[in-house]
N, C-alpha and C positions, 0 to 999 in steps of 0.2 A: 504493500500500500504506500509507504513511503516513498518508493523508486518509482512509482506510480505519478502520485501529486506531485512531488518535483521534477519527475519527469514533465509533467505537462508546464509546470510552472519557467523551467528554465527553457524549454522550447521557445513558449510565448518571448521571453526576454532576449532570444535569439532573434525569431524573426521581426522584433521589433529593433532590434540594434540594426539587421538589414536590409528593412524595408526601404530605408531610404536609399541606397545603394545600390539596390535591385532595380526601382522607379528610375533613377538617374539613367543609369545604364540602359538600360528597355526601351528609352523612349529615346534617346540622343546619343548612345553608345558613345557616352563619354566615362571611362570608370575614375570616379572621383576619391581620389585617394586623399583627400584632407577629408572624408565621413567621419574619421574619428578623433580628426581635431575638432570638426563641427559637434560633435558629442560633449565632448569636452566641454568647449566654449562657452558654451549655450547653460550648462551647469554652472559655470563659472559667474557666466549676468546675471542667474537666479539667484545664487547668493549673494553677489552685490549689491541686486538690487533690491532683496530682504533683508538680510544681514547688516549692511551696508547702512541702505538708504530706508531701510524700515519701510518700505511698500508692503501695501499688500500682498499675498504668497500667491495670489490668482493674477493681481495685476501685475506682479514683478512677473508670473509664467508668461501670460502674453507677450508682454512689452520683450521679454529674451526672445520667444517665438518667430515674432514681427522682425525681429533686428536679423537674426538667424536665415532669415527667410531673404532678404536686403542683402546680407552677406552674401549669400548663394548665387542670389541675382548679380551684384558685381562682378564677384571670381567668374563665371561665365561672361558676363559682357566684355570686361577688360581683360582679362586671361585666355581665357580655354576656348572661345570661340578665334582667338585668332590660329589655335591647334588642331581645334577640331576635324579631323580626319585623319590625325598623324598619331598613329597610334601610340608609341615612345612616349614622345613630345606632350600628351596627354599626360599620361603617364605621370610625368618628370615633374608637368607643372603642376598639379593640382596636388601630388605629395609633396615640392616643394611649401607651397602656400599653406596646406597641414602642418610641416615641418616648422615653418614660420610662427602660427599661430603657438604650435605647443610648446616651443621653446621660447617664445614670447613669453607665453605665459609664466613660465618658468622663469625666466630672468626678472618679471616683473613682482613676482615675490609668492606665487600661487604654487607650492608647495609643501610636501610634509600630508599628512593625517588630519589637519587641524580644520579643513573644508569641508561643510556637510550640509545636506537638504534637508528641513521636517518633512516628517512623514505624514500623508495626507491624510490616516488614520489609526491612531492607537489601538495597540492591542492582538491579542491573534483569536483564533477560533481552531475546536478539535473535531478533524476529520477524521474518521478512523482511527482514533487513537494518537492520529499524527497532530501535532500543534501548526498551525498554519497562521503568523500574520496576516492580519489585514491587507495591508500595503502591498504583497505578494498576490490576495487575491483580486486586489483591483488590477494590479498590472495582468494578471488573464484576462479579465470583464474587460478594459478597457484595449488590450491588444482581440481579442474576438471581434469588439466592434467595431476597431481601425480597419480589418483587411475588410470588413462586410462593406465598410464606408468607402472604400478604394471601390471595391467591386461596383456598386451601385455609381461611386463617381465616375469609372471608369466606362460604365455601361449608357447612364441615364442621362448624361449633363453635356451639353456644347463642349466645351473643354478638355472634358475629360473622353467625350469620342474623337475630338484631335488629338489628344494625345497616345489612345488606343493605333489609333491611323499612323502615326508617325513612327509606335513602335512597330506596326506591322508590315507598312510597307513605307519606305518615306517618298520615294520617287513617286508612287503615286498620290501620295498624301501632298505631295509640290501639285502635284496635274491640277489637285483639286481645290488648291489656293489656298492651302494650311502654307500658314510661314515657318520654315522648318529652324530658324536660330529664335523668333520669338515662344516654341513653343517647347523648343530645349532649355531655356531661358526660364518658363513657368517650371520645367522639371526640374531644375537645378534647383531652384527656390523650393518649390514645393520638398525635393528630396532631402532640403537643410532642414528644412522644418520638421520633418518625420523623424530623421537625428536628434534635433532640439527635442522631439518629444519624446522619445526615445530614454534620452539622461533626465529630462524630467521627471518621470516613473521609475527607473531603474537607480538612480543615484540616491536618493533618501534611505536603499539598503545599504550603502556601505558610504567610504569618502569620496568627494572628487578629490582625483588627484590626475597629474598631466599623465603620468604612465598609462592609465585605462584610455586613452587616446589609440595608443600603440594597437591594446589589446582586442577593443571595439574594434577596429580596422580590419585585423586578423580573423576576428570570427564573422563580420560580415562577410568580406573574401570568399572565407571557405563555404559561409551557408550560400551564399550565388552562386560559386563556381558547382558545389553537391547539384542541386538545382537545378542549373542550367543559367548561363550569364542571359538578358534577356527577359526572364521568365520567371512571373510575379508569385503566382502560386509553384511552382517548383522551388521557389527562394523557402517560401512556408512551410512544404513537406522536405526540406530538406532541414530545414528548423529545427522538427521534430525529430528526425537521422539522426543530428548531430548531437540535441538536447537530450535526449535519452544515454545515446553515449556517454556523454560525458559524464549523467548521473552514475551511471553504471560504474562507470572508469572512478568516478570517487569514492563510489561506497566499497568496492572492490581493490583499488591501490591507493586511491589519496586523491585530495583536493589540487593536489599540484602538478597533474596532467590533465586536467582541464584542457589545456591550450595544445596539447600534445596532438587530443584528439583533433583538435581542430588541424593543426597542421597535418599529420595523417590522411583525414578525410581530401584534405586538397590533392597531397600527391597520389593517394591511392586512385582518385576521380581522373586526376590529368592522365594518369596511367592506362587505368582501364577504357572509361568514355568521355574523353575531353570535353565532348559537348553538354556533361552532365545531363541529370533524369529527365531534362524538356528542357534541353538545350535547341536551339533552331539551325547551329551550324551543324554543316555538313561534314560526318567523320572523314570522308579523303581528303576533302578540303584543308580540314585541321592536319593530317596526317604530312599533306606534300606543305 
């Protein structure tokens, strides 16, 4: 029962660390490697701006949200659209600009244990014997109802079937008068903000600290690459892969292969089916 509810619990924390990473990707095939400085960051304004400047804990969440989202939209306009197609170059710059932000943070004095979020509610409840926080079961409630929100945006809204179009086919999604940099432009923003929301739910379990920058990064990666880069619901059920593993991997050796698995799961994926579980590219493809 235990391996069970934490199994479902660390999934949900998965695919929410790579939702936004997935989105980016899928729709602009740009792979944004500052996702888990944007995690970071974004944890970092909420505390300043509660801790700090004594705001509201709802009004300091948006206002990081909003700026996070601003942010996104820059690094694309003045960055990564002048790269965009080059795949490296991609690459280089958007984990330089990560690189920037986390070591910024760092030299600016945001280190150590001493950083932390309230938790948006006290106390835990017993599942099967298991003790479960609150806070852990709202981050399932409220990850169940982010992918449902996606689906439905990505289905029902102007926008969000431009953005469906761009991920599926972009050539013709141009024939049909979608602007293909303004609407990379809303995913880039958009996919800051799912990061920002992302450490907003996640970080009140433990510290912000710059290093979970690194690590966020690393287990998005692998949950897209498991998945299939591209592909929203493959990112999810690969969530679930790698989230159980892990549980497993800690109840069985320790909390300190965590990330093992994660790296594991990449190379074992690139080995067997590069394109991952609903990947779209073509294995010869990948192969020549």
């Amino acid at each position: 029962m235990e391996i069970l509810i934490y199994g479902i619990i660390n999934s949900i924390m998965l695919a929410l660390m790579a939702l936004g990473f997935a989105l980016v990707y899928g729709i602009s095939r740009v792979p944004n490697f500052a996702h888990g400085a944007i995690y970071v960051l974004c944890g970092f304004l909420t505390w300043i701006f509660v801790r700090s400047l004594d705001l509201n804990y709802l009004l300091g969440i948006l206002v990081a949200l909003v700026l996070t989202g601003i942010l996104g939209a820059l690094m694309y306009r003045f960055v990564l659209i002048r790269v965009r197609g080059m795949n490296i170059s991609e690459i280089i710059a958007s984990y330089a600009i990560g690189l920037a932000i986390l070591e910024g943070l760092r030299y600016g004095g945001f280190k150590g244990t001493t950083h932390t979020l309230p938790v948006f509610v006290e106390g835990s409840i017993i599942i099967g014997d298991i003790p479960v926080d609150y806070q852990r079961i709202l981050v399932v409630l409220i990850g169940v109802l982010l992918v449902a929100f996606l689906w439905l945006f990505t289905h029902y809204t102007r926008i969000g079937l431009a953005l469906r179009g761009m991920a599926q086919d972009e050539r013709a999604a141009l024939m049909l008068g979608i602007d293909s940099d303004t609407m990379a432009l809303v995913a880039m923003a958009f996919g800051c903000m799912l990061a920002g929301l992302a450490a907003i739910l996640l970080l009140p379990l433990g510290n912000i600290v710059v290093e979970k920058g690194y690590d966020v990064l690393i287990q998005a990666i692998a949950v897209c690459i498991v998945g299939g880069l591209g592909s929203w619901m493959g990112a999810v059920l690969a969530a679930f892969l790698i989230g159980f593993a892990q549980i497993l991997t800690t109840v069985y050796l320790g909390s300190h292969f965590q990330m093992v698995v994660a790296l594991l799961a990449i190379i074992v994926t690139l080995i067997l089916k590069p394109s991952g579980l609903f990947g779209q590219q073509k294995e010869l493809e990948e192969r020549v």
